[in-house]
C-alpha positions in Angstrom: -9.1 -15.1 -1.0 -8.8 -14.4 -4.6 -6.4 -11.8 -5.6 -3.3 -10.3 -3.5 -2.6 -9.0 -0.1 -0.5 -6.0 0.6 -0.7 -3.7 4.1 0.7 -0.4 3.2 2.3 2.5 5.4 1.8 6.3 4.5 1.8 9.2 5.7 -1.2 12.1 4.0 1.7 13.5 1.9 4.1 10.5 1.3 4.3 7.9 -1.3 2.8 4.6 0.0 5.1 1.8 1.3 4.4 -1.9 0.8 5.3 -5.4 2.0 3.2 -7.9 0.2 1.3 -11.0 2.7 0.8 -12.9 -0.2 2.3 -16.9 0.6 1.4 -19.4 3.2 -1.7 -18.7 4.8 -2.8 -21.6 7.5 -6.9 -22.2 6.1 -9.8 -23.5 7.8 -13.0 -24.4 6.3 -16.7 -24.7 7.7 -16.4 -26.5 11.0 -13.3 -28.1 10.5 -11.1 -28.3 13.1 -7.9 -29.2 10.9 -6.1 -26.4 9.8 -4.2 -26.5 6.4 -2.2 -24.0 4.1 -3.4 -22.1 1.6 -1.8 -19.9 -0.5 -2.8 -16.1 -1.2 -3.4 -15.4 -3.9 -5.8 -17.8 -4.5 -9.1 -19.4 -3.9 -9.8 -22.6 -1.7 -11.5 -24.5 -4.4 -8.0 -24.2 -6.5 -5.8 -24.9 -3.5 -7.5 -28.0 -2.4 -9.0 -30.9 -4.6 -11.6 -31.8 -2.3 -12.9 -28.1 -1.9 -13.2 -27.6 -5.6 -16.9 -27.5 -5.4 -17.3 -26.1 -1.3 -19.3 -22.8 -0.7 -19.7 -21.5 2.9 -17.3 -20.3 5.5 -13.5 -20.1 6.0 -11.3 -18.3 7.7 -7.5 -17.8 6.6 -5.0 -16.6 9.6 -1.6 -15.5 9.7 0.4 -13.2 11.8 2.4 -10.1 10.3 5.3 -7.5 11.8 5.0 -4.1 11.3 8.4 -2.6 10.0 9.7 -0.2 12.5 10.3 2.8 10.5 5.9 2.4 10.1 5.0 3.3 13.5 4.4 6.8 12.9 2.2 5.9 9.7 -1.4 4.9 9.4 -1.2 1.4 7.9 -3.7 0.1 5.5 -4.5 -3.6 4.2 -5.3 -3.5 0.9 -7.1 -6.5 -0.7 -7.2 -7.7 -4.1 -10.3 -9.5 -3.8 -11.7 -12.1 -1.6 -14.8 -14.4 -2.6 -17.8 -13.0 -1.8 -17.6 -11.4 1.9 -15.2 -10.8 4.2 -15.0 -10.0 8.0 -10.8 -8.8 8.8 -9.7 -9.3 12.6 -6.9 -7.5 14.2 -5.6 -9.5 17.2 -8.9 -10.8 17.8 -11.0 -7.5 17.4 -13.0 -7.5 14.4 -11.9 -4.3 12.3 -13.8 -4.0 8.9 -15.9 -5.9 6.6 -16.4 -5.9 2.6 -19.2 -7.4 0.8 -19.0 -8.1 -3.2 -16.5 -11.0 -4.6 -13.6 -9.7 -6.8 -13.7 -6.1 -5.9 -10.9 -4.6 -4.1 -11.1 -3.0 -1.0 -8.7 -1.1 1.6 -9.5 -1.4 5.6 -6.9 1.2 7.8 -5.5 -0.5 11.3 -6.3 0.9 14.1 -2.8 1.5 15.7 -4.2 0.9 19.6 -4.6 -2.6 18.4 -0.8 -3.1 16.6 1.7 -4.8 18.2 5.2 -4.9 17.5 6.1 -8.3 16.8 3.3 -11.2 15.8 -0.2 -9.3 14.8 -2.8 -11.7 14.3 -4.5 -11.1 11.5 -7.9 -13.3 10.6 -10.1 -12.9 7.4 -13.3 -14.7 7.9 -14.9 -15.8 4.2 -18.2 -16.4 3.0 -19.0 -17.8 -0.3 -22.3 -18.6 -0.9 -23.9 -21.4 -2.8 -26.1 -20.5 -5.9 -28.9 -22.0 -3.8 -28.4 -19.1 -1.1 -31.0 -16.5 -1.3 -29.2 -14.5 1.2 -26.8 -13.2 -1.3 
């Protein structure tokens, strides 16, 4: 991920409430079965010295609590940025994709999946090589 991570509460006519998830991340690349930490806001290649030059798949993970006095809001993760696409999961349910590296984007959680305490939250991270005619 490239640029910051907030989930925000409102309510259609209230000002927006924040808590950032920016900080320790745990990171996966590719295959690897190793987990490390990463820290959001940034991207692999400058969190790791060997993944300085890696393209292809990652996934960061880490859980989150909703604030009680948010359960009556619809909550929102905004994202800075991150690489060049992105598939979120919500306690194991995928709930919104973005494709297009360093644009910000906004996916709403659907509150049947929130949980009180410990929501799993997954972002799944492509970024191609500049061989990859996919992209």
């Amino acid at each position: 991920m490239n640029q910051g991570l907030i989930a925000t509460a409102f309510r259609k006519t209230d000002d927006r409430e924040h808590i950032s998830l920016d900080g320790a991340w745990s990171f996966r690349i590719g295959q690897e079965e190793r987990w490390r930490t990463a820290n959001v806001p940034n991207p692999w290649q400058a969190e790791v010295s060997e993944l300085r030059q890696a393209s292809g798949t990652a996934v960061y993970h880490r859980s989150f609590t909703v604030p009680a006095s948010w359960r009556d809001r619809q909550i929102a993760l905004r994202f800075g940025a991150v690489s060049y696409f992105a598939e979120v999961s919500l306690n194991g349910e995928i709930i919104g994709e973005h494709e297009g590296g360093y644009l910000p984007f906004e996916i709403v959680l659907p509150a049947h999946l929130l949980l009180q305490e410990n929501n799993a939250l997954d972002v799944f991270v492509t970024l191609p090589d500049g061989d990859d005619e996919n992209y």
